[in-house]
Every structure is written in structure tokens, then in C-alpha cells.
C-alpha positions, -999 to 999 in steps of 0.1 A, spaced: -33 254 -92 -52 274 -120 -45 243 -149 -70 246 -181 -49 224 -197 -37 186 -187 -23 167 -213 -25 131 -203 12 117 -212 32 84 -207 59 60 -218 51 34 -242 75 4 -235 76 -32 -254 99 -61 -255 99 -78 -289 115 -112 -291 122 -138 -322 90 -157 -324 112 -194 -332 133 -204 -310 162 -210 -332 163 -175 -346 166 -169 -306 204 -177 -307 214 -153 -341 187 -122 -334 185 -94 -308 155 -83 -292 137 -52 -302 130 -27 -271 106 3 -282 104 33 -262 82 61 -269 63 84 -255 23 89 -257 -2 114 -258 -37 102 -247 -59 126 -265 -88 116 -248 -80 121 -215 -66 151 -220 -84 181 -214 -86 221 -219 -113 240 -204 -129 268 -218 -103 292 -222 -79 303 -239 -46 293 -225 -17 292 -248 5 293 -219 -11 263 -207 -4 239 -239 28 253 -235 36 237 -201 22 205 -211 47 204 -243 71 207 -218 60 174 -197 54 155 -229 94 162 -234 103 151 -200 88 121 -210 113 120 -243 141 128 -219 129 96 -202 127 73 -234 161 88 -246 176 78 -209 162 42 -214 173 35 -252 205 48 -238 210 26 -208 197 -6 -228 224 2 -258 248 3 -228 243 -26 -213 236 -43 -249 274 -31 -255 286 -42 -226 274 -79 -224 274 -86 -260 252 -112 -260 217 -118 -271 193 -122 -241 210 -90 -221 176 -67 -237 156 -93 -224 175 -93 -193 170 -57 -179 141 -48 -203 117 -44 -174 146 -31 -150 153 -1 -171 118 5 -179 111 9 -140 142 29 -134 122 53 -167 92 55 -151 110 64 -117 128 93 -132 100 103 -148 82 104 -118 108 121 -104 112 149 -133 70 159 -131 69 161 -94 99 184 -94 85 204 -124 48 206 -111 62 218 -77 83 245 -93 60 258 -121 23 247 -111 25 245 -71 52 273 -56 51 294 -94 89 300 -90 99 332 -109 119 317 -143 109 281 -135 91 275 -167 120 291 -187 146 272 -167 127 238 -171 124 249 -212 158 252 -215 171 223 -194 151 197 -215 162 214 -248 195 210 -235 193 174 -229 171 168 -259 200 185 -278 229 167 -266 209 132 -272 201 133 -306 211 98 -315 183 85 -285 158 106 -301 123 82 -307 117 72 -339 89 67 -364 97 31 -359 91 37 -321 61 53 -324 47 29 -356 54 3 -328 31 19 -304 7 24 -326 1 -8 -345 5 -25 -312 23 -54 -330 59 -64 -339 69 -46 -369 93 -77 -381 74 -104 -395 97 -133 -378 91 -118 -340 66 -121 -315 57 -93 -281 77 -110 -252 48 -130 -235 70 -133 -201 97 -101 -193 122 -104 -166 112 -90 -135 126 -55 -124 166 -66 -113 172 -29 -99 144 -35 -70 159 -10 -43 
């Protein structure tokens, strides 16, 4: 397909609980989304392919689209239930269903701009993740999100990283 550049890009996803049991019944759960750049297996050959980095910002959004969609379908489902337990609940459900569309989002991207070269598909796919990245500002990650994936630890002194997670409930 003529790539010199491959960014290596995922979502980061972790379930943080209260670490006593008692503070179980008075404090949510802490769900991190975020996504990551592996700069080690990434890769640009010798040359000197703006255009190249410029496609890869592209699926490192798709995968902020995909974080956005999850912190938004967790708050939902938070809101809905009102109860403490409903992030644990679907934690791993909405992760999969993340990872799914995100699946979904680079095939249909690397088939448009990488694999048939469709005239415009590059600026189309731009603009359609800008669009969405506009109009879900209040997802957006945050340097707590990313702190999160980073230190690889709970941030909050008094909670622990869920040892056991749900299952995926959405298994289709």
C-alpha cells in the first residue's frame, strides 16, 4: 500500500474500584479511557513523508472518537441506573463494544485511504473525526486519563485496579 509511516495506536482501558469494602457502598468506580501511542513500535522508513504522519494522526483520533464513545456510554448508563456497581457492571461490555468500533472505523478508513486511494477520502475522514471530536468536547480524555495510563496505578490513594471485571454482557 506504499506506508513509510505506521503509528502503532490503541485504547488504554482500566476499572478502578474502592480498595475497602465499606467505602464500596458510598464511592463510584473510576473507568479511564485513553488512547496510546506505542512509540516503539511505530515506525517511519527512510523518507520523508509528511503526508504519512498525517494519516496516522488521523487513526490516533479514531481512536479518541472511540474513548469519547465509551466515557459517553458508561456516563449513560451511570445516569441511568444510579447506583454504585453499574461502572463495574458494563465496564468490560463497553470496552468491547470500543474496541469493536474501533475496529470497525480503521478497516473502513484503511480501505478508503490506504487500499482503494479514494479521491477526497483522506479529507473526508479529516473532517468527519473533527466533526465528532468537535461536537464531544465534554468526552474529551483527560490528563487524568492519560496520568492513569501512564503511572499504571490508581491515582486515588483509597482505590485499588479491579482484580476481577465483569465479563463482556453485550456478547452478540
Amino acid at each position: 500500500a506504499g506506508v513509510c509511516t505506521m503509528a502503532c495506536t490503541g485504547l488504554f482501558a482500566v476499572l478502578d474500584i474502592p480498595k475497602r469494602k465499606s467505602d464500596r457502598r458510598h464511592l463510584f468506580e473510576k473507568a479511564y479511557f485513553a488512547p496510546a501511542f506505542d512509540k516503539i513500535n511505530s515506525y517511519s522508513l527512510l523518507c520523508n513523508d509528511s503526508i504519512g504522519v498525517y494519516k496516522q494522526q488521523i487513526v490516533f483520533d479514531l481512536v479518541e472518537v472511540v474513548a469519547r464513545m465509551a466515557r459517553k456510554e458508561l456516563i449513560s448508563i451511570q445516569d441511568s441506573i444510579k447506583g454504585i456497581g453499574a461502572v463495574a457492571l458494563f465496564f468490560k461490555s463497553v470496552e468491547a463494544r470500543a474496541n469493536k468500533n474501533l475496529d470497525k472505523f480503521i478497516d473502513a478508513y484503511t480501505l478508503s485511504v490506504f487500499i482503494l486511494k479514494e479521491e477526497g477520502a483522506l479529507e473526508k475522514w479529516r473532517r468527519q473525526v473533527d466533526e465528532f471530536l468537535d461536537t464531544t468536547n465534554e468526552f474529551a480524555t483527560t490528563p487524568e486519563d492519560c496520568y492513569r495510563f501512564v503511572k499504571n496505578e490508581p491515582l486515588i490513594k483509597k482505590y485499588i485496579m479491579a482484580p476481577l471485571v465483569v465479563d463482556n454482557l453485550y456478547n452478540e
